[in-house]
VOBA-1610 file (N, C-alpha, C; in pm, whole numbers, padded with zeros to 5 digits, always signed):
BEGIN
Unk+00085-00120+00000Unk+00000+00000+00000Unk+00088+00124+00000Unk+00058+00222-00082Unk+00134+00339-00108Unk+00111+00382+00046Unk+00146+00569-00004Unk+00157+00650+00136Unk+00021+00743+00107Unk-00028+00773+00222Unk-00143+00833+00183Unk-00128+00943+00186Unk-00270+01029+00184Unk-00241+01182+00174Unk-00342+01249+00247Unk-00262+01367+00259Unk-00340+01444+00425Unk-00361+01594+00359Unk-00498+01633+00345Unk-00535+01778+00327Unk-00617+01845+00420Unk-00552+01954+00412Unk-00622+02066+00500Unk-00762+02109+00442Unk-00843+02079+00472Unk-00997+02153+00426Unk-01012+02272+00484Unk-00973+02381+00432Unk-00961+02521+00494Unk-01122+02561+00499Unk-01209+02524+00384Unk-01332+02567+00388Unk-01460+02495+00534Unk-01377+02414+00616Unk-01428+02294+00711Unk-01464+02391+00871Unk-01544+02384+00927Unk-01500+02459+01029Unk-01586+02378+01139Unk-01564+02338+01261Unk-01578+02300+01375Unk-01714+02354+01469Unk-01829+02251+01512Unk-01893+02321+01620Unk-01896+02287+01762Unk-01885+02272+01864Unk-01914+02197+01981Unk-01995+02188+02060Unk-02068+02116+02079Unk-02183+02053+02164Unk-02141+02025+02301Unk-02156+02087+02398Unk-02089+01964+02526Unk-02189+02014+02647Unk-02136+01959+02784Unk-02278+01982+02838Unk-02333+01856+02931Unk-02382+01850+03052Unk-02446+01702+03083Unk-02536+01670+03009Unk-02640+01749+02955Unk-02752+01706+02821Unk-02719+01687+02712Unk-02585+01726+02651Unk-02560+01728+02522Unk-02588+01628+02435Unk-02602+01521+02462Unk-02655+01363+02390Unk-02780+01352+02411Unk-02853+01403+02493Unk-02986+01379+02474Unk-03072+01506+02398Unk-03021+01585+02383Unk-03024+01750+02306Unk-03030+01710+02131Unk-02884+01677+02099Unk-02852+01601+01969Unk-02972+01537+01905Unk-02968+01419+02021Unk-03028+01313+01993Unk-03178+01285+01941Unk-03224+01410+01984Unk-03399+01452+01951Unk-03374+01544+01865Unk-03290+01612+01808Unk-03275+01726+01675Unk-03208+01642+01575Unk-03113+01553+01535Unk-03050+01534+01407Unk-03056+01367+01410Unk-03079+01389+01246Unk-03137+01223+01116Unk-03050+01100+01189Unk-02912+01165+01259Unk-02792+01030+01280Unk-02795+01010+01420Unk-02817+00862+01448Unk-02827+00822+01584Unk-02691+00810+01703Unk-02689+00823+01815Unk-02595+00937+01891Unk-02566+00777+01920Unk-02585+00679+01940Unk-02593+00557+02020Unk-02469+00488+01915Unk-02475+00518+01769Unk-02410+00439+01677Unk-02251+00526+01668Unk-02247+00655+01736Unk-02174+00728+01741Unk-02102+00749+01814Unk-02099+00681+01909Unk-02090+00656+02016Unk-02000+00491+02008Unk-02042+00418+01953Unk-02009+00275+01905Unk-01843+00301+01802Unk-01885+00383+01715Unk-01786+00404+01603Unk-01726+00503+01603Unk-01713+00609+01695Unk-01624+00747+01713Unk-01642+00839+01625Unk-01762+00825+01506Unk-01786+00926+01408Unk-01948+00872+01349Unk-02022+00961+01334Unk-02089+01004+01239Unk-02147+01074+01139Unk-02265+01068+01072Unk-02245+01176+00949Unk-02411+01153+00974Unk-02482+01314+00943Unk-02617+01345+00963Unk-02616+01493+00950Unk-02756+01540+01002Unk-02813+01672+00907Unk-02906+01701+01026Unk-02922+01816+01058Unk-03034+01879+01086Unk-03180+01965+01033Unk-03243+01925+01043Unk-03374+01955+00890Unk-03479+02072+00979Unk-03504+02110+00850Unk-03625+02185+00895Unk-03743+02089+00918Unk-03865+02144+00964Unk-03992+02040+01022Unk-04048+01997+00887Unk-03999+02082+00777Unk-04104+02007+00668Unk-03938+01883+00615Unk-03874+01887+00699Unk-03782+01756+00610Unk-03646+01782+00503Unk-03651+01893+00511Unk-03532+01946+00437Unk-03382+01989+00492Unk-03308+01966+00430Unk-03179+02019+00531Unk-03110+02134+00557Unk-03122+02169+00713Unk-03035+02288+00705Unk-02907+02327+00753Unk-02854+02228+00810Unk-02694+02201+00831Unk-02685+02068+00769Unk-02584+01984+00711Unk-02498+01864+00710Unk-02392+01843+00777Unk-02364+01762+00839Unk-02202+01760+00914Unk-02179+01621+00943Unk-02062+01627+00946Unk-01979+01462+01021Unk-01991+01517+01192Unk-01996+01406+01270Unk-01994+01437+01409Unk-01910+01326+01456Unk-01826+01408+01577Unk-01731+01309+01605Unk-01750+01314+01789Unk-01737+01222+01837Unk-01738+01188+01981Unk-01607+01226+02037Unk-01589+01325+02167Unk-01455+01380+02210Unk-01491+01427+02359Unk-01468+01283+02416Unk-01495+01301+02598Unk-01604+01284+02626Unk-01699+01364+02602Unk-01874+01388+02685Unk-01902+01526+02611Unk-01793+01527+02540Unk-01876+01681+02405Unk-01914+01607+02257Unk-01940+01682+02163Unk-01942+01620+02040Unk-01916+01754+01948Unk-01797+01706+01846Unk-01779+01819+01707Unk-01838+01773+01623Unk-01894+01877+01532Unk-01981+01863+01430Unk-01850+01941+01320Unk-01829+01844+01229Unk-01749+01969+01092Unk-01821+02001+00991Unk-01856+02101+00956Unk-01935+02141+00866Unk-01886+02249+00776Unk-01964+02279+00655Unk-01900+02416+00608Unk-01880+02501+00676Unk-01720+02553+00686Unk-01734+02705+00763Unk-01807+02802+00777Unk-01880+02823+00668Unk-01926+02966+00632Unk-02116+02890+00721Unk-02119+02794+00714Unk-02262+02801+00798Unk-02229+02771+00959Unk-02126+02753+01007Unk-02113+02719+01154Unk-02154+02818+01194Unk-02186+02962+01206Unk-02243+03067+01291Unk-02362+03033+01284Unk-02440+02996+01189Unk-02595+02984+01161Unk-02611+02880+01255Unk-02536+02753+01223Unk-02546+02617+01287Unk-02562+02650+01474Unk-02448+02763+01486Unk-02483+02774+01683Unk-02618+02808+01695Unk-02640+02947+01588Unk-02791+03014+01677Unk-02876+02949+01647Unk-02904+02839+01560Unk-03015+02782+01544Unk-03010+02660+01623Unk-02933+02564+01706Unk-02905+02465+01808Unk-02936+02562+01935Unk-02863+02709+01903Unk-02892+02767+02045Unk-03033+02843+02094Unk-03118+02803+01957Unk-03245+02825+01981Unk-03367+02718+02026Unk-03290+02588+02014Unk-03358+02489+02041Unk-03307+02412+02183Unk-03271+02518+02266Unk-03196+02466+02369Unk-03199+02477+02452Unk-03302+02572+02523Unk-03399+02635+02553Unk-03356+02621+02679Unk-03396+02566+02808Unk-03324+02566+02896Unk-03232+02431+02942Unk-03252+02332+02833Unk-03115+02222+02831Unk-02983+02252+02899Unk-02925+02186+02972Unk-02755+02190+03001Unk-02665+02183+02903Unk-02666+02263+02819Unk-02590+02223+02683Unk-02514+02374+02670Unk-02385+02337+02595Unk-02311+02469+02536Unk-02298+02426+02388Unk-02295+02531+02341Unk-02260+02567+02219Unk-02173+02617+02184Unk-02105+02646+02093Unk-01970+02777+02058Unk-01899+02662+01906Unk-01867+02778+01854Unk-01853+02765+01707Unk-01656+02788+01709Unk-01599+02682+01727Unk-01462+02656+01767Unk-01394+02684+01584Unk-01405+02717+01500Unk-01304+02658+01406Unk-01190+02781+01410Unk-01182+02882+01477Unk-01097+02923+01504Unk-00991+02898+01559Unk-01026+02810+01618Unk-00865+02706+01718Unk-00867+02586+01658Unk-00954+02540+01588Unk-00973+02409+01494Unk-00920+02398+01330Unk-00924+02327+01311Unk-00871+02277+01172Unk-00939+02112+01104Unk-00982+02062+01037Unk-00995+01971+00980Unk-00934+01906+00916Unk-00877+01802+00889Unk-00781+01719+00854Unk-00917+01617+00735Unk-00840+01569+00628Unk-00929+01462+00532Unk-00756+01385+00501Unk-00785+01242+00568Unk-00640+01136+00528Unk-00753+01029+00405Unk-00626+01010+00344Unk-00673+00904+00228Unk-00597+00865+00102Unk-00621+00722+00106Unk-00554+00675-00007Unk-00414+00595+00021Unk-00376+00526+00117Unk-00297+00439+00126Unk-00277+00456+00339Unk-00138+00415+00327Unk-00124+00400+00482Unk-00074+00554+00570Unk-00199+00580+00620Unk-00186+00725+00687Unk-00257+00743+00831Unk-00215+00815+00950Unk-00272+00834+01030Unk-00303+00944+01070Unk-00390+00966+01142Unk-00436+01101+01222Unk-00274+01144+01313Unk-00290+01290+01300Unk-00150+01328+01467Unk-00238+01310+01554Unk-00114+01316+01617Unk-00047+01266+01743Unk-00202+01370+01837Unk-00213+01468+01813Unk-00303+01592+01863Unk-00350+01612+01811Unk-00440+01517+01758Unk-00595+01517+01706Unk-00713+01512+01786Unk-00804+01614+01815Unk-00899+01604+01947Unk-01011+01516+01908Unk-00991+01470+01764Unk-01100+01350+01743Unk-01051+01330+01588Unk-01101+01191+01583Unk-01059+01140+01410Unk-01186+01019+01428Unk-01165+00956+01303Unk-01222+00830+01303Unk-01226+00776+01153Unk-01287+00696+01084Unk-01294+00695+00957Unk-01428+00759+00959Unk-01397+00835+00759Unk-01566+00903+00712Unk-01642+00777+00772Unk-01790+00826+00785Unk-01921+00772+00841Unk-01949+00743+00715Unk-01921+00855+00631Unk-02065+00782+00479Unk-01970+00737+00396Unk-01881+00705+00395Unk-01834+00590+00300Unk-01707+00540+00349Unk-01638+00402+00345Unk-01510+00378+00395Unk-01433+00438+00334Unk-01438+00388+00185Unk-01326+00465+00072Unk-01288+00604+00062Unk-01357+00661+00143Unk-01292+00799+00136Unk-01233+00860+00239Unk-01165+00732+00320Unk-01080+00712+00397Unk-01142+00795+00543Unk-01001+00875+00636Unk-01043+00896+00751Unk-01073+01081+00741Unk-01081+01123+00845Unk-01143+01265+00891Unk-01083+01293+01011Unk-01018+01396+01081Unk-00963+01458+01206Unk-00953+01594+01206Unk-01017+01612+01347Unk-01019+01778+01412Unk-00884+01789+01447Unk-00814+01843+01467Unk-00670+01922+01499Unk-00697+02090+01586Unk-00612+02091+01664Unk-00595+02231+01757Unk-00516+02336+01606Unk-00542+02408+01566Unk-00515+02533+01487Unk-00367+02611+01590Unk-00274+02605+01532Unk-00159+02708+01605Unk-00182+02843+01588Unk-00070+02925+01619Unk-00076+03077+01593Unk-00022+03124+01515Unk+00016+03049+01410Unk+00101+03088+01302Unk-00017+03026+01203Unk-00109+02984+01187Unk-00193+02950+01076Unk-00138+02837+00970Unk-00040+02750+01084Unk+00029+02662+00974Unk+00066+02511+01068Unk-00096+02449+01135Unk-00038+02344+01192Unk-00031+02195+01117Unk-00016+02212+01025Unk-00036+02108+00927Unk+00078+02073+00850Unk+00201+02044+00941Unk+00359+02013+00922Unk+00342+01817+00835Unk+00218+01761+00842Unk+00183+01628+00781Unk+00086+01643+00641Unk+00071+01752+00639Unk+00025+01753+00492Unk+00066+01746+00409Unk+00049+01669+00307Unk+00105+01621+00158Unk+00026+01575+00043Unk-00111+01669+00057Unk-00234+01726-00059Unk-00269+01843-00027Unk-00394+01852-00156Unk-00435+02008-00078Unk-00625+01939-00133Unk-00716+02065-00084Unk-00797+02035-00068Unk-00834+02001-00222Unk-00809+02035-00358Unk-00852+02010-00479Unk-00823+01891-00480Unk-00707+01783-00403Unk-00719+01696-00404Unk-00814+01603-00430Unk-00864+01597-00254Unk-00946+01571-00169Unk-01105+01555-00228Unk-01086+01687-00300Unk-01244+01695-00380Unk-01245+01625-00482Unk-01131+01643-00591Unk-01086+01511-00662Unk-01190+01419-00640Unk-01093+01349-00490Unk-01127+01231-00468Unk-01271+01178-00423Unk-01341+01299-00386Unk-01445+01273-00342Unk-01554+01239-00465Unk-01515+01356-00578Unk-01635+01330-00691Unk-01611+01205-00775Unk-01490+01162-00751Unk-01452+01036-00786Unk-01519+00937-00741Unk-01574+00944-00610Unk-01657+00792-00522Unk-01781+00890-00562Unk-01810+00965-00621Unk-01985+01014-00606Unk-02051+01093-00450Unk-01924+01085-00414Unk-02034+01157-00287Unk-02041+01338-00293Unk-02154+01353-00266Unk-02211+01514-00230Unk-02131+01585-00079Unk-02111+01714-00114Unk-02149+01771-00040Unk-02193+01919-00033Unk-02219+02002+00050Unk-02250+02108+00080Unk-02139+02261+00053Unk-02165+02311+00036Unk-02269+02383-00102Unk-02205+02360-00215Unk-02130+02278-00281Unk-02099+02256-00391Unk-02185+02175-00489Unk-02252+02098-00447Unk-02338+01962-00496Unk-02493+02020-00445Unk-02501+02098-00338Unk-02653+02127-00332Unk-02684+02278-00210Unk-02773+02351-00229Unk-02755+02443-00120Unk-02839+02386+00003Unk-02789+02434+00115Unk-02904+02410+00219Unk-03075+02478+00221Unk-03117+02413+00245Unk-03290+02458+00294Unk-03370+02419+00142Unk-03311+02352+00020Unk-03343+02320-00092Unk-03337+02183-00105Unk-03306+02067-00051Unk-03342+01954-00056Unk-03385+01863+00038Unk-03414+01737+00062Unk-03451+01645+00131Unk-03321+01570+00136Unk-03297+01485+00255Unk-03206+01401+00232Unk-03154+01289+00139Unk-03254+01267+00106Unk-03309+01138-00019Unk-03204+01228-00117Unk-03286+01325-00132Unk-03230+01394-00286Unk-03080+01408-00289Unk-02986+01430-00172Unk-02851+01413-00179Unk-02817+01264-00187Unk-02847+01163-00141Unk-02804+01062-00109Unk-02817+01023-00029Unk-02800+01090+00107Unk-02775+01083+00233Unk-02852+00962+00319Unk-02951+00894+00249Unk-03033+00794+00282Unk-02915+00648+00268Unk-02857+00644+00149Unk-02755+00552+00158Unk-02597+00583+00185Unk-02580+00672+00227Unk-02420+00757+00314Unk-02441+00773+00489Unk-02526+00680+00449Unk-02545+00676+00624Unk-02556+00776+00708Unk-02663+00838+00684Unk-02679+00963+00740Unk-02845+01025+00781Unk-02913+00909+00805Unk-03011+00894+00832Unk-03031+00804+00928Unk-03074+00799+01033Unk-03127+00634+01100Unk-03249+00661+01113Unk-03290+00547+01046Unk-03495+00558+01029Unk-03494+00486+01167Unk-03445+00440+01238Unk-03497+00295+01317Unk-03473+00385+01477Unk-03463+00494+01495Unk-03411+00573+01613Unk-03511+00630+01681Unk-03593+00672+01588Unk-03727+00724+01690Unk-03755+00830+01644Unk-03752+00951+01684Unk-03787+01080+01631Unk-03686+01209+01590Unk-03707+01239+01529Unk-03606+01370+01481Unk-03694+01501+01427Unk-03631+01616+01421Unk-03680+01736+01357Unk-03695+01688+01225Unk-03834+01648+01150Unk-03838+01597+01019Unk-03825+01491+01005Unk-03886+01407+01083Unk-03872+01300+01098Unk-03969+01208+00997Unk-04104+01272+01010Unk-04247+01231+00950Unk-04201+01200+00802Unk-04123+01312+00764Unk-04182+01353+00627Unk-04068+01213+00575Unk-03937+01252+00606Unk-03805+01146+00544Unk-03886+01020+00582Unk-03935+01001+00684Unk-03970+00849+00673Unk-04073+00782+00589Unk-04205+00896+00566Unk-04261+00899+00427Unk-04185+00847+00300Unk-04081+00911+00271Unk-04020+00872+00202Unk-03968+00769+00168Unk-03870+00754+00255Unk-03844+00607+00278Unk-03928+00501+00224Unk-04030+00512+00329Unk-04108+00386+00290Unk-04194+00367+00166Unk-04189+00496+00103Unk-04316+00506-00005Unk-04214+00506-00137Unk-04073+00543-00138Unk-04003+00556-00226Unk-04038+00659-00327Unk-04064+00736-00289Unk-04109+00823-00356Unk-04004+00964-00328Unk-03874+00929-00378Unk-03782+00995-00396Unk-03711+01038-00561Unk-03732+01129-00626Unk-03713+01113-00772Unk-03565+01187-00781Unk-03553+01277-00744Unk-03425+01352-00747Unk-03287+01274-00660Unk-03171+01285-00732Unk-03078+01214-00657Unk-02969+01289-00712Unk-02851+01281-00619Unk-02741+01299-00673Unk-02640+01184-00739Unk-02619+01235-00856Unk-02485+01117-01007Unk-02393+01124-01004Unk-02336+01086-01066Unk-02213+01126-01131Unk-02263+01156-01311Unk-02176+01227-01344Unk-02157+01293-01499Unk-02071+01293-01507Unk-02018+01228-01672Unk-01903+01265-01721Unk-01944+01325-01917Unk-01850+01334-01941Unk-01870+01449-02086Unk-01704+01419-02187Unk-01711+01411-02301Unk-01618+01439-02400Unk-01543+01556-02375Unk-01593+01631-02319Unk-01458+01823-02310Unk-01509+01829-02185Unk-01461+01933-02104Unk-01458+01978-02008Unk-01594+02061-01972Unk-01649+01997-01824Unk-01790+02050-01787Unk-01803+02177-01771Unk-01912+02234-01795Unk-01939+02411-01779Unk-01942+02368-01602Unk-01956+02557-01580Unk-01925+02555-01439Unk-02030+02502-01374Unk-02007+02489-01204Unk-02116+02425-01085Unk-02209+02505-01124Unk-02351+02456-01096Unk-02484+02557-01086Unk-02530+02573-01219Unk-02475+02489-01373Unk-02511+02520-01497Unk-02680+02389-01499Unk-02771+02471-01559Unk-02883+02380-01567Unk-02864+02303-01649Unk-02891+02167-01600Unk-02867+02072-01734Unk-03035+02038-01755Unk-03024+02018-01918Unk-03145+01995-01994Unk-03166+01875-02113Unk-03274+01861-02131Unk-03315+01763-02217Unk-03434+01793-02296Unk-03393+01817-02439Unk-03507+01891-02507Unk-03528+02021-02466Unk-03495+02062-02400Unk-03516+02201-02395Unk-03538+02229-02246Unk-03599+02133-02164Unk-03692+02109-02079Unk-03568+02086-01904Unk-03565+02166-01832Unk-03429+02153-01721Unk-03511+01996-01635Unk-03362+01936-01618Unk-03383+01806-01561Unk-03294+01772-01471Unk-03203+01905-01406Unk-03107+01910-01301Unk-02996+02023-01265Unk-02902+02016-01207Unk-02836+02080-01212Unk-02701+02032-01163Unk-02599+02096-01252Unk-02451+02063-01185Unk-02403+02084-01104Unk-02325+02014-01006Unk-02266+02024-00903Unk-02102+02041-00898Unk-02047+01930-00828Unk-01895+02012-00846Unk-01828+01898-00960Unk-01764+01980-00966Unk-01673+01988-01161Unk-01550+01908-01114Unk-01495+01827-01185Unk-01336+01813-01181Unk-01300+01795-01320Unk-01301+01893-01451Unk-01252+01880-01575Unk-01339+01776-01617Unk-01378+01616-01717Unk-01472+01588-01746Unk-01586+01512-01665Unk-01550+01531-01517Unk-01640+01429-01499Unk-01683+01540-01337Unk-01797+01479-01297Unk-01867+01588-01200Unk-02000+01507-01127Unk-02017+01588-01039Unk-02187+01522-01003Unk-02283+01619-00999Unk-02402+01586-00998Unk-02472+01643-01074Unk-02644+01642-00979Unk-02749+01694-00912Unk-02846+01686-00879Unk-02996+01687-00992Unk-03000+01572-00982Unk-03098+01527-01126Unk-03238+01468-01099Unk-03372+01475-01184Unk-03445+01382-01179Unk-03420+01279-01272Unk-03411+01164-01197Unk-03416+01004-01220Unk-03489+00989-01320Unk-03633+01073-01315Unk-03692+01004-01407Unk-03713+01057-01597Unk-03688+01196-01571Unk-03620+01301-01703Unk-03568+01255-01691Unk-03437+01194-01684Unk-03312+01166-01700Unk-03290+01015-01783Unk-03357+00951-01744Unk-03433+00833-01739Unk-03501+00813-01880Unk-03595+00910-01870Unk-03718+00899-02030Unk-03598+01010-02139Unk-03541+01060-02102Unk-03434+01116-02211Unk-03364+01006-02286Unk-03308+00942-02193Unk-03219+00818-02223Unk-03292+00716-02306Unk-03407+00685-02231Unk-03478+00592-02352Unk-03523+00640-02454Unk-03535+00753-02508Unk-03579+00835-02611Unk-03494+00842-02773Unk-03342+00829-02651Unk-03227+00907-02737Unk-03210+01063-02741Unk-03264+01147-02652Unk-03288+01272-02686Unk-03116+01285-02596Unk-03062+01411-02640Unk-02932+01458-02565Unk-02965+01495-02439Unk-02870+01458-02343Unk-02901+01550-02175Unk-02773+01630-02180Unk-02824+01786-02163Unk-02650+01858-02139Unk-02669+01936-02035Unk-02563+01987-02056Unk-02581+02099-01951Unk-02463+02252-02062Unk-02514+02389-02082Unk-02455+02429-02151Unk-02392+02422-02295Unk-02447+02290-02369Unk-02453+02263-02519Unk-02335+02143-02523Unk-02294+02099-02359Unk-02186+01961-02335Unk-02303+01861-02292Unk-02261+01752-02387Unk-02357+01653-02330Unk-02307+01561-02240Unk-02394+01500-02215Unk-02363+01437-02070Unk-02356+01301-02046Unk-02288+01211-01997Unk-02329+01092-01940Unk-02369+01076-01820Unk-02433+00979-01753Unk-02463+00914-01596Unk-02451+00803-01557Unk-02403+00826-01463Unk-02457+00647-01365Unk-02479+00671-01234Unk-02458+00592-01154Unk-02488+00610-01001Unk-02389+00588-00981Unk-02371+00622-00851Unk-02253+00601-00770Unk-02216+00426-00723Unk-02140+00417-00704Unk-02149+00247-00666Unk-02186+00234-00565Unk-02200+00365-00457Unk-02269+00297-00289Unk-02423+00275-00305Unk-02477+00347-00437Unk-02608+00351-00382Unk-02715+00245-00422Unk-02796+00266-00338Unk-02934+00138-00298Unk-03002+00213-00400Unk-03009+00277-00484Unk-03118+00281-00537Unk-03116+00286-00689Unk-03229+00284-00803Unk-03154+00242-00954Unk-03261+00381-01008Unk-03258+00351-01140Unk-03297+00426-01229Unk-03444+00368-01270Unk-03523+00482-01257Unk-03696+00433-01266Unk-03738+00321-01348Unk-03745+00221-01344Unk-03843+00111-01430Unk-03914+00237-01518Unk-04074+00284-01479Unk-04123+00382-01578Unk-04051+00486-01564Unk-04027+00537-01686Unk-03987+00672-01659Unk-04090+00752-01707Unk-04103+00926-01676Unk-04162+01051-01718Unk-04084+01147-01751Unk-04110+01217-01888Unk-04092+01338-01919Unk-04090+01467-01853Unk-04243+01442-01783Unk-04319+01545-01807Unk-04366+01594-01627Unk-04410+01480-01519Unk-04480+01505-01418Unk-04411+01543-01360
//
C-alpha cells in the first residue's frame, strides 16, 4: 500500500456541543443516531427543517462527553444560533470553535491522524474515502507540518466515489435528504425514533417516492461551471454540481433523465452533453417507468 495523503480543508470549520444534556439535546434534533456514534467514534447526519429538508450537514465526532460537528465554515455561525435556539433551557453549550480548529481529510494508502488530534475516526458515509480529524489550529496559521495534498485533491477524490457535499453539490434549505443521497451515506437512521423531520423522510423512505438524486456525470470536453442547468429537449432536468474537468456530479431527476435516455434525446448541460450512472454505494436504480413530463 502506497503512502497516503493528508489535506487541509480550509473551507471545514468545527462546532461543539458539550454539556451534561448534550446527547440527549442532539439526539432529539439530528437524522444520525448518537448511540451508533458513540459505538464508532464518528458520524455523518443533518439537521432539517420540520417540513424535512436540510439545514446544516455535518460529520460528528465523539470527544470526551462533548461532540464536534465539521461542517462548512461559512454556515457554523448559523449552525450555533439555530441549536442555540432549540436549547432552551437544556444543560448544553454551544460555541462555534473553528478558530482554534482545523480539519484534517487522510486518504488513499497507509496514513494516520497526529499525534493531537482532538478527534478522528474513519468518514461515516463511506469507507473509501478514507479517515477525517479535528486538529488544535496554532498561531502561526500553519499546523499542518503532515500535509502532503491540498484540498482540490481531496475533492478530486471525493467526486470520484460520487459523494455530495454542501454547497458545492446542493444548497441548504433546498433539498430532502433522499435527494442528496444521504439515505444511503449513512446519514439517516430511520430505526431511532424521532427527529426534527422526521415524519416527512420516513414517508419517504417507505413510499419511495424519492425522484431527485445525486450522479455522477461525465462528458467528451470539459464540464461548464457548478450551478449550470442541465437539460433535455429544452426542458431543465437538473443541475450541476462540483466539476473536476470531465467528470462531475450532478443533482438530477431520475426520471427526465431516465425517459431522455430511452428516447435518445441529448441530456447537457450548456450545449456539453452528458453521461450518468450512479454512484457504486447507492441502494437505489434508475426508474423502471420513466416521465418526461410530471
Amino acid at each position: 500500500m502506497g503512502m497516503g495523503k493528508i489535506a487541509h480543508l480550509a473551507d471545514r470549520g468545527v462546532v461543539r456541543v458539550g454539556g451534561p444534556e448534550a446527547r440527549g439535546f442532539l439526539q432529539n434534533l439530528l437524522t444520525c443516531d448518537l448511540d451508533r456514534i458513540e459505538e464508532n467514534g464518528a458520524g455523518t447526519g443533518a439537521l432539517l427543517t420540520p417540513q424535512g429538508k436540510i439545514l446544516f450537514g455535518f460529520l460528528i465526532f465523539r470527544q470526551g462527553e462533548d461532540y464536534l460537528l465539521d461542517l462548512p465554515r461559512a454556515a457554523a455561525g448559523d449552525l450555533v444560533k439555530r441549536l442555540t435556539f432549540y436549547r432552551l433551557r437544556s444543560k448544553v453549550e454551544i460555541a462555534d470553535i473553528s478558530a482554534e480548529t482545523a480539519v484534517l481529510a487522510l486518504w488513499g494508502g497507509e496514513v494516520t491522524a497526529p499525534d493531537s488530534a482532538l478527534a478522528h475516526g474513519a468518514d461515516p458515509r463511506l469507507a473509501t474515502l478514507g479517515q477525517r480529524a479535528v486538529v488544535p489550529a496554532s498561531g502561526d496559521g500553519s499546523p499542518f507540518a503532515e500535509t502532503t495534498a491540498d484540498a482540490a485533491a481531496y475533492r478530486r477524490h471525493r467526486i470520484a466515489l460520487g459523494v455530495p457535499e454542501a454547497p458545492f453539490d446542493f444548497a441548504y434549505g433546498d433539498v430532502f435528504p433522499h435527494d442528496v443521497d444521504m439515505d444511503d451515506l449513512n446519514g439517516v437512521a430511520f430505526d431511532k425514533g424521532c427527529f426534527i423531520g422526521q415524519e416527512v423522510v420516513s414517508r419517504m423512505q417507505h413510499r419511495g417516492t424519492a425522484r431527485r438524486r445525486i450522479v455522477k456525470v461525465t462528458s467528451d470536453t470539459a464540464l461548464p461551471a457548478s450551478g449550470s442547468t442541465i437539460e433535455a429537449g429544452g426542458k431543465p432536468v437538473g443541475t450541476l454540481g462540483s466539476v473536476d474537468g470531465t467528470r462531475g456530479l450532478a443533482l438530477v431527476r431520475l426520471d427526465r433523465v431516465a425517459a431522455a435516455q430511452a428516447a435518445g434525446t441529448t441530456v447537457a448541460a450548456d450545449g456539453v452533453a452528458l453521461r450518468f450512472a450512479l454512484p457504486e454505494f447507492a441502494r437505489f436504480t434508475w426508474p423502471e417507468t420513466a416521465s418526461a413530463d410530471d
